[in-house]
N, C-alpha and C positions, 0 to 999 in steps of 0.2 A: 294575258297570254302574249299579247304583241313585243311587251317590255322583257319579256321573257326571250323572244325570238330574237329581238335585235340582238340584248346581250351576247346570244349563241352564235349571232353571226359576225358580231365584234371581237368574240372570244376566235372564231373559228377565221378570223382575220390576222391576229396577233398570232397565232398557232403558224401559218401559214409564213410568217415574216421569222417568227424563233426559230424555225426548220432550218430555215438558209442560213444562221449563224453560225460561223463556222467553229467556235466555243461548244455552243450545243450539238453540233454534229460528233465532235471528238469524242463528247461525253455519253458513250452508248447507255446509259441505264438513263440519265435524261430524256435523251432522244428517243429511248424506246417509250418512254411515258410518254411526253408530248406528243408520240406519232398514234399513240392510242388515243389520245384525248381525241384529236384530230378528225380521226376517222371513227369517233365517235359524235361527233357532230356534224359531219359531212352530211349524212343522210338530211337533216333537221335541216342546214342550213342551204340544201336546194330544195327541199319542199320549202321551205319559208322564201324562198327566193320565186319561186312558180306562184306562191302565193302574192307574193305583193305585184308582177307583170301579170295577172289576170284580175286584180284590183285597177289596175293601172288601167286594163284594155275594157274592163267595163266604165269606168270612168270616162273613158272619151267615146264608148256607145251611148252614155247617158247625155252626155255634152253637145254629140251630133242629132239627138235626140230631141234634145232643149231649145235646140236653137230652128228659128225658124224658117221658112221656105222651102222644107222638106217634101219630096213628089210621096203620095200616098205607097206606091210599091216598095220606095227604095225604105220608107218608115217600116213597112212590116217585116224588113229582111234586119231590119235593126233592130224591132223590138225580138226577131228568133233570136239574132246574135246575143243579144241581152240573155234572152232566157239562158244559152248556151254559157254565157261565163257567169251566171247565177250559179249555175249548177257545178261551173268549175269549182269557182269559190267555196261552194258548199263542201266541196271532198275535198278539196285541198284543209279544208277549215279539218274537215272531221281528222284528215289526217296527221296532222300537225296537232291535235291535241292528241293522238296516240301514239306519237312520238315523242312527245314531254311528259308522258305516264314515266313514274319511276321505275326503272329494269331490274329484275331480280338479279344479282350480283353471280348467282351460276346462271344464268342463261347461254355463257359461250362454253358452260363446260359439257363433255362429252358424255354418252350415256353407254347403261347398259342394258337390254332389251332379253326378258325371258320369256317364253312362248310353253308354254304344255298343254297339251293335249290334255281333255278331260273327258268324260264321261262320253262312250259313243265307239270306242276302238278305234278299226281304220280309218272310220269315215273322219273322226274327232283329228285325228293327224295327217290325213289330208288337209285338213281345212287346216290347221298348223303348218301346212307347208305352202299354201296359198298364200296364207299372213303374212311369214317369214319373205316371200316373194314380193307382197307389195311392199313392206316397211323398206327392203332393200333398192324397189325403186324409185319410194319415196326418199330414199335418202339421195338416191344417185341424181333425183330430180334435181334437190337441192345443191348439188357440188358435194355431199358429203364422203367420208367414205366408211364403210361396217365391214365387220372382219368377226369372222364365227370363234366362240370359245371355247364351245362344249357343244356336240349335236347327238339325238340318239334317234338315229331314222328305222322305217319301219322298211319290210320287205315290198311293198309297194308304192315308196315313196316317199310314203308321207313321213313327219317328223312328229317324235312321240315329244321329245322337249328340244329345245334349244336355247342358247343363250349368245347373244353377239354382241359388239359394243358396234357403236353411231360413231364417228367422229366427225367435226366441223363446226362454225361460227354457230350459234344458233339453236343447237341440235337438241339441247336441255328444253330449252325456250317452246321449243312445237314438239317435244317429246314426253315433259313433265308430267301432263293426266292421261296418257295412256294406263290407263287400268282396267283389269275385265277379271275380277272375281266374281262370276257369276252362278 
């Protein structure tokens, strides 16, 4: 995993140096790949970077540790700090192996979201217009943005179907098992 990470952060060094050239700036369909690569690894290459400085800062808790003539208070405030970048490590770790999972190729494409009311009348398309309400501020949570295609609402509100599309980075990615045939 580690051979993996430097790569990514050597790759995502070279990446950084090709931008400035001014051959590949000219070249927009270049440049637009390379600035994808980019910031496709950006994420990876500062979690890999927060990983190896709390590698780093537990190493010299261990080291002040080891060494001797240490007052019993200031040892115990060392072995907390220990625990504490144990525990950084630990998520940093888990993270950075879910960052080198392989990404489904539609994950930045956009969605479409249909809703209908089923079984229960008004009550049923109420709660269809509740839905439609959180997904819309789940999306807006995210930076996204959703835009209705078709709605067919009821006289008290509620929405008998709709259909809206998600747009934004991602949207596929935390949108794809939404399903509810129940």
């Amino acid at each position: 995993m580690l051979e993996k990470l430097a790569a990514a952060e050597n790759r995502y060094e070279e990446l950084n140096i090709k931008l400035t050239e001014p051959d590949v700036i000219s070249d927009r369909e270049q440049y637009a790949k390379l600035l994808s690569e980019h910031a496709g690894l950006e994420e990876i290459v500062n979690a890999y970077r927060a990983y190896k400085k709390a590698v780093g800062e537990k190493e010299e808790v261990l080291a002040e540790l080891g060494s001797g003539g240490v007052d019993p208070e200031f040892k115990e405030l060392l072995k907390a700090e220990l625990d504490a970048k144990n525990e950084e490590t630990e998520k940093l770790e888990r993270e950075l192996k879910i960052l080198l999972t392989p990404k489904d190729p539609n994950d930045d494409k956009n969605v479409f979201v249909e809703i209908r009311a089923g079984a229960g009348g008004e009550e049923a398309a109420l709660f269809g217009a509740v839905l439609y309400r959180m997904y819309v501020h789940y999306a807006e949570s995210r930076g996204w943005s959703s835009e209705i295609v078709d709605i067919n609402e009821t006289e008290l509100g509620g929405i008998k179907e709709i259909v809206f599309s998600v747009s934004g980075k991602g949207a596929y990615s935390r949108l794809k098992y939404e399903s509810g045939d129940y």
